[in-house]
Every structure is written in structure tokens, then in C-alpha cells.
C-alpha positions in Angstrom: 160.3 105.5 187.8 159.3 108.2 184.9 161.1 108.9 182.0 164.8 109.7 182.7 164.9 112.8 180.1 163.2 115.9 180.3 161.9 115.9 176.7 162.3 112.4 175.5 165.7 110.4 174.5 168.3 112.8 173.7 169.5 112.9 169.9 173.0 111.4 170.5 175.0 110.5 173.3 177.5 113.0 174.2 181.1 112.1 172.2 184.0 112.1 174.9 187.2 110.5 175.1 185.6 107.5 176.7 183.1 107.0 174.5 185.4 106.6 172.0 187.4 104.1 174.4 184.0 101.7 174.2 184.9 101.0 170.5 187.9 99.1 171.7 186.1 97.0 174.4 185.5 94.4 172.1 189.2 92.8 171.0 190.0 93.9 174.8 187.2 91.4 175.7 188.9 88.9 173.3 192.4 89.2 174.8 191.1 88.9 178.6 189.4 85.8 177.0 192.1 84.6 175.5 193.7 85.1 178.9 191.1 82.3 180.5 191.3 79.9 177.6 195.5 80.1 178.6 195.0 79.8 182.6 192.3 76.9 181.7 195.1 74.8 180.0 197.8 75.8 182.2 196.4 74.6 185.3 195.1 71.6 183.8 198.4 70.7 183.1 200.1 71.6 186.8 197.0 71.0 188.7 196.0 67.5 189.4 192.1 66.6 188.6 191.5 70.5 187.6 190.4 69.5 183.9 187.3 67.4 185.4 183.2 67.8 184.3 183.0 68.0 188.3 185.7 70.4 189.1 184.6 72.8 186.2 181.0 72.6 187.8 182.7 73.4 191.2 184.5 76.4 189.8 181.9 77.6 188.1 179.7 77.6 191.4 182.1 79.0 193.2 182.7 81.8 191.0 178.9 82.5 190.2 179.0 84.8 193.8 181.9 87.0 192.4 180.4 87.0 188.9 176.7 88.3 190.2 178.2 90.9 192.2 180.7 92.0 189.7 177.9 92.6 187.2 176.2 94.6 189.9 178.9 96.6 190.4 180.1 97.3 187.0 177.0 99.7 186.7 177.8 101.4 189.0 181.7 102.1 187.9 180.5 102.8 184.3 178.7 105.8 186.1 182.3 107.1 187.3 181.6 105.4 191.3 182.0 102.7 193.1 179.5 100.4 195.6 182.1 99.3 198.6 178.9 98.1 200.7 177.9 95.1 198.7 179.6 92.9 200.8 177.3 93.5 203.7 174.5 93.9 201.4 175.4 90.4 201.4 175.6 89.2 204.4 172.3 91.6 205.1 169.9 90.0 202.8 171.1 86.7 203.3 170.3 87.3 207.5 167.4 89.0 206.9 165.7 86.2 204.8 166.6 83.0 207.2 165.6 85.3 210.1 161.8 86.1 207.8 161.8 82.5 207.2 162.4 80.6 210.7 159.4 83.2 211.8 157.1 81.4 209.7 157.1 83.1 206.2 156.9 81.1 203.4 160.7 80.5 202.2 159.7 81.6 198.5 158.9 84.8 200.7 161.6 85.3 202.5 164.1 85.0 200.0 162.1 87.7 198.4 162.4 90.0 201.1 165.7 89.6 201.3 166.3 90.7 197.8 164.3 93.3 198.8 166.6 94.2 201.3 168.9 95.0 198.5 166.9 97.4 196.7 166.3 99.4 200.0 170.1 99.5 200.4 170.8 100.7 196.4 168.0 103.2 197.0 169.7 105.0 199.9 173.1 104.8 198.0 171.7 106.3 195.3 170.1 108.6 197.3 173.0 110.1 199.9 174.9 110.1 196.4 172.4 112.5 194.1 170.7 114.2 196.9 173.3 114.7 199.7 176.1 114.9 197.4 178.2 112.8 199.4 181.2 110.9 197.6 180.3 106.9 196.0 183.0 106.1 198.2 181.8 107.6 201.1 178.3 107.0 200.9 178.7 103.3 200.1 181.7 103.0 202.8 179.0 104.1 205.5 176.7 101.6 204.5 178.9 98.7 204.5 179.1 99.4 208.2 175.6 100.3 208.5 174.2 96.7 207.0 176.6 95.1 208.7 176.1 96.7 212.1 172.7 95.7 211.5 172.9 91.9 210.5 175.3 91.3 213.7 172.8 93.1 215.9 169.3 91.5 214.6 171.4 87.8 215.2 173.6 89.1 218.1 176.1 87.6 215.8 175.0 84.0 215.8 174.0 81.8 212.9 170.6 80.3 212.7 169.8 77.4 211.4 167.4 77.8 208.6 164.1 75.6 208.0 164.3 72.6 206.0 164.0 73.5 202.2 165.5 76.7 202.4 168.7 74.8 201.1 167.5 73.6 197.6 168.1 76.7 195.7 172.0 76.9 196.8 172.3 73.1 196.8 169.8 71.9 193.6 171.2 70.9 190.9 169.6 69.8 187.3 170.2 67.3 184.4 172.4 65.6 187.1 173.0 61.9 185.7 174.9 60.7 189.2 178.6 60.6 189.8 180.0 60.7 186.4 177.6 64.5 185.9 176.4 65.9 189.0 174.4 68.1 187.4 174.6 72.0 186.8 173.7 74.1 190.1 171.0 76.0 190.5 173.6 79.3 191.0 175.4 78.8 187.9 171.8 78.7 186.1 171.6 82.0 187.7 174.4 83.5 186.9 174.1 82.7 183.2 170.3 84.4 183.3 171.5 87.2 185.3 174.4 88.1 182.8 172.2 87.6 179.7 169.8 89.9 181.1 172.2 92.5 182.4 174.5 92.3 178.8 170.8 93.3 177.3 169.7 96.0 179.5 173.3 97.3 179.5 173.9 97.3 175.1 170.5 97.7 174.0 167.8 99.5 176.4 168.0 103.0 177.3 169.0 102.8 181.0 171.9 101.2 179.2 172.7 103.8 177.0 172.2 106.5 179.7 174.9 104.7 182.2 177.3 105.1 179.4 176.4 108.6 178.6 176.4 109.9 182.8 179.8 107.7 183.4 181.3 109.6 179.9 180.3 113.2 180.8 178.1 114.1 183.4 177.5 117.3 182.9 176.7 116.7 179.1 174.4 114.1 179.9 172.6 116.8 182.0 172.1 119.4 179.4 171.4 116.7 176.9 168.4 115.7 179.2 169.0 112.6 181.4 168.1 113.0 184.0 171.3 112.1 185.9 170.1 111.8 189.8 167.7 108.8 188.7 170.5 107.2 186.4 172.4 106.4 189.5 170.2 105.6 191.4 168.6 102.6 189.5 172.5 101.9 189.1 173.1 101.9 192.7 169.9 100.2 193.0 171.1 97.2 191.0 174.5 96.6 192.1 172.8 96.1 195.7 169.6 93.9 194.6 172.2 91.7 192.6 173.9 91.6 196.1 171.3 90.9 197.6 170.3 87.9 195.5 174.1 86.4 195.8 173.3 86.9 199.9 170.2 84.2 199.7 171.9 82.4 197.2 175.0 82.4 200.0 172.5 81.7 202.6 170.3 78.8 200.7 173.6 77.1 200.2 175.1 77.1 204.1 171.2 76.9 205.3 172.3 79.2 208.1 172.2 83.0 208.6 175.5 84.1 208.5 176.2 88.1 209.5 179.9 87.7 209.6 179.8 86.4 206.1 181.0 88.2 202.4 183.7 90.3 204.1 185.6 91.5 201.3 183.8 90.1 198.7 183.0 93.3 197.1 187.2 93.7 196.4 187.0 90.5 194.4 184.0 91.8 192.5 185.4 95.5 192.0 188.7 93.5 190.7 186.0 91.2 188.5 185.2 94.5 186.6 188.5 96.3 186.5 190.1 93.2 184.8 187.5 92.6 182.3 187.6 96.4 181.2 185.6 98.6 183.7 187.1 101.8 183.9 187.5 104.2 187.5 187.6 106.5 185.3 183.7 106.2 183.9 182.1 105.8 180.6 183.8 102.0 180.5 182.6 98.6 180.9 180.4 95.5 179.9 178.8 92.7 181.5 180.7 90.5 179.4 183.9 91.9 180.2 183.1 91.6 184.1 182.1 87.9 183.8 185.3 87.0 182.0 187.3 88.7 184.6 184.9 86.7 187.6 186.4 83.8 185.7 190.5 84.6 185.6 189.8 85.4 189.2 188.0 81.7 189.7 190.6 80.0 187.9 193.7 81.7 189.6 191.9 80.9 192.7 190.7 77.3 192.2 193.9 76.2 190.2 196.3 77.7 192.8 195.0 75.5 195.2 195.1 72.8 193.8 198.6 73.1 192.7 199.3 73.3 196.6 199.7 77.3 197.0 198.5 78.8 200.3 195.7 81.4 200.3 198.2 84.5 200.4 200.0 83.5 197.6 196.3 83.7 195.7 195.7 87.1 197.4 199.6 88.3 195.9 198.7 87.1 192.3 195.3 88.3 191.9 196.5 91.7 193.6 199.4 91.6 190.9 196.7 91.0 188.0 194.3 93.5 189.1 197.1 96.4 189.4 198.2 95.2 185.9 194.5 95.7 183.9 194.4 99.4 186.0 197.8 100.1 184.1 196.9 98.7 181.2 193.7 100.7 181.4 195.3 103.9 182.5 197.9 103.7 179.9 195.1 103.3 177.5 193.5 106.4 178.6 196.3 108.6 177.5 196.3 107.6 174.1 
């Protein structure tokens, strides 16, 4: 795209309330932390095998899906929305590139086109969101049932079998030794490039500093020349092609197409953001923040199981911790 200002970068971003807020992101980053260094030892105490090279490995692989999307999404909450269709996205992209590769495409290809399946979807977020005015939460609630009206019908809701080596990137691992270190996963690999990347674009490029400014006050932002419309749009455009990527990665790992798959995954990675510091509210948030909270969500999850708690128990506690760092957050904003 052009240049997001009008007349180049704007002197200073525009001083709000939650701009001020950012200063404090930091120790809050080191309390939510702290938080995971406490569940870490706490579950390795009641749950059996949990402090183990192979079940950190697992549980970071597990929660490198959750992580990837929460990063996506956390740009798109900074601006003051929310991207509810990621989920699909998901379960889109992942469809879309066993489908491109059992026709015959080159599997490097396809998994290509799927993430490109994911910028399409961000683009007409962004779009039905600047240009037709419509609500994040509306726009993005009609195209969760848009992509996945639209995986279901190009599979009539079967799952295909995808062609041999279209499972190594989900499955690979490197520096694997045998049974004693299995080797870090290809996803987790991922994940850490991803958030690295995203933590840079987010605290030291100018998109980054444009979020912030749109998310703090839109309307300043605007006379201070960003161009607002294209700010969301590359953010809606992200939090989809990160979904996207998490939907071949989901994909490569079952080697099937799978359109019923990622329902409600975007609640874990909206939760992923809140708790590490992402703010409804706008203006708030860092990739750092949203990886730490992917991580109290993956060690809540993973350690409650294997202490022998069912799955709804997992849903009450997470639930419980994700209403508790909104208070925190709104309680926060009042001072």
C-alpha cells in the first residue's frame, strides 16, 4: 500500500488516556509472567509427568495455534475491534490448501494459497469495516459464517485425505536426538519467528506506531494524518493471514481437510490477548503480552488434565481468569 499519512509521519502520536496506560504494560507483562512461572511449578507438583522435556514440547505445540492467532488478533483489538471470524479463517485455509493440493498443486503451493486465503478474508474485514461502516463485530461475525459456509460446501463436509508429504510441516520436528529429546516442532519454530517478527513490527515500525495511535484516538489520528481506513485494514489483514497460516499448520498436522475444525478457537485467542494486557477498550496491547497469556491458557489447559479435571472444569477456570484480567483492566482504566 502507499504511505499511510497524508504528508508524511505525523510529529507525535496523539497523548490520550491510553497512551498513557502503554507505559504500564511492562511490569503488567512481568506480573502475568510471574503468573506462568507460578502455574509452571504448581502443576508440576499436582500433575504427574507435567515437568517433562517431552510434555513441555507437547504444550508448547499445542499452544503455538492459540499463540499465532492471538498475536493476529491483538492488532486488531489495539485498533479498538475485534476479528470473531478467525476461527473459520481457519478452518478455510486449512480446506482450501488440501483441496489445491490433492488437485495436483505443488504442496509448497498450496499451502501458499491457503495463506492467501487469509489475506482475502482480512481484506474484506477491513474493508466492510472502513468502507461500509459496519461494526468489527458485525462484520467479522458475518464472515465467520461466510468461510465457514464455504469450507463445508466446497467438501460437502467431508475430510480429505491429503497427499503424502503434506504432513511434514505439522509433524517435523528438528535437533530431535530420539526418545529422551524428540525434537522441537516445526509449529513451535513458528511460533517463536512469528512473535519476534510481530513484537518488531508492532514496537518499532510505523504500522506499529499507527495501531497504537488509531486504537488511542481515532479521530486524532485522522487529523494528525494517518490515514486510518488503511491502518485497519493491514490490521484486519494480519489477524486473518496469521489465521490462515495456523489453518495449514492445523491441516499439515491432521493431513486431512477438516471444515468443521477451529470452532471457537478465536475465544481462546481473544482471551490470549485480554489476559496478557490487550485492552477492548483500544490503544492497548503487545505481542509479548498475548503470547504470555497463550501460555497461562496452555498450562491451565494441559495441567488440568493431567491432574484428572474434565474439560468443563478447564472451560470454568479459564472463563474465571479471563473475566478477572477484563476487571483488572477496567479497574485500571479508571485510574
Amino acid at each position: 500500500m502507499s504511505e499511510m499519512t497524508e504528508k508524511g509521519e505525523p510529529n507525535a502520536t496523539p497523548a490520550t488516556p491510553e497512551t498513557k496506560r502503554r507505559s504500564v504494560q511492562v511490569p503488567d507483562q512481568f506480573i502475568t509472567f510471574a503468573a506462568v512461572i507460578v502455574l509452571f511449578i504448581f502443576f508440576s507438583f499436582v500433575a504427574r509427568n507435567f515437568f517433562t522435556v517431552r510434555s513441555v514440547l507437547s504444550l508448547a505445540l499445542q499452544t503455538s495455534a492459540v499463540t499465532l492467532m492471538g498475536i493476529g488478533v491483538t492488532f486488531a483489538i489495539i485498533t479498538g475491534g475485534v476479528d470473531l471470524s478467525i476461527g473459520s479463517v481457519v478452518a478455510l485455509s486449512g480446506t482450501v490448501a488440501v483441496m489445491v493440493a490433492i488437485a495436483g498443486v505443488p504442496i509448497w503451493l498450496s499451502m501458499i494459497i491457503g495463506v492467501l486465503v487469509g489475506v482475502v478474508c482480512g481484506l474484506l474485514n477491513g474493508l466492510m469495516i472502513t468502507v461500509l461502516k459496519l461494526p468489527p463485530f458485525i462484520a467479522t461475525l458475518g464472515m465467520m459464517m461466510v468461510a465457514r459456509g464455504v469450507a463445508l460446501t466446497i467438501t460437502n463436509a467431508a475430510a480429505y485425505p491429503a497427499p503424502p508429504g503434506f504432513g511434514d510441516l505439522g509433524n517435523g520436528s528438528i535437533f530431535g536426538t530420539g526418545q529422551k529429546f524428540p525434537g522441537i516442532p516445526y509449529p513451535v519454530l513458528i511460533m517463536i519467528g512469528v512473535a519476534l517478527l510481530f513484537h518488531f513490527i508492532l514496537s518499532k515500525t510505523r504500522i506499529g506506531r499507527y495501531t497504537y495511535a488509531v486504537g488511542s484516538n481515532e479521530e486524532a489520528a485522522r487529523l494528525s494524518g494517518i490515514k486510518v481506513h488503511q491502518v485497519k485494514i493491514i490490521n484486519y489483514i494480519i489477524s486473518a493471514t496469521l489465521a490462515a497460516l495456523v489453518g495449514v499448520i492445523l491441516a499439515s498436522r491432521m493431513a486431512t481437510s477438516q471444515p468443521n475444525s477451529a470452532i471457537g478457537y478465536e475465544m481462546n485467542a481473544i482471551a490470549a490477548a485480554v489476559i496478557g494486557g490487550s485492552s477492548f477498550m483500544g490503544g492497548v496491547g503487545t505481542v509479548g503480552g498475548t503470547v504470555i497469556g497463550s501460555f497461562i491458557i496452555g498450562i491451565l489447559t494441559v495441567g488440568l488434565t493431567m491432574a484428572g479435571a474434565n474439560y468443563y472444569l478447564e472451560q470454568i477456570v479459564i472463563g474465571l481468569v479471563v473475566i478477572g484480567a477484563v476487571t483488572v483492566d477496567q479497574l485500571r482504566g479508571r485510574m
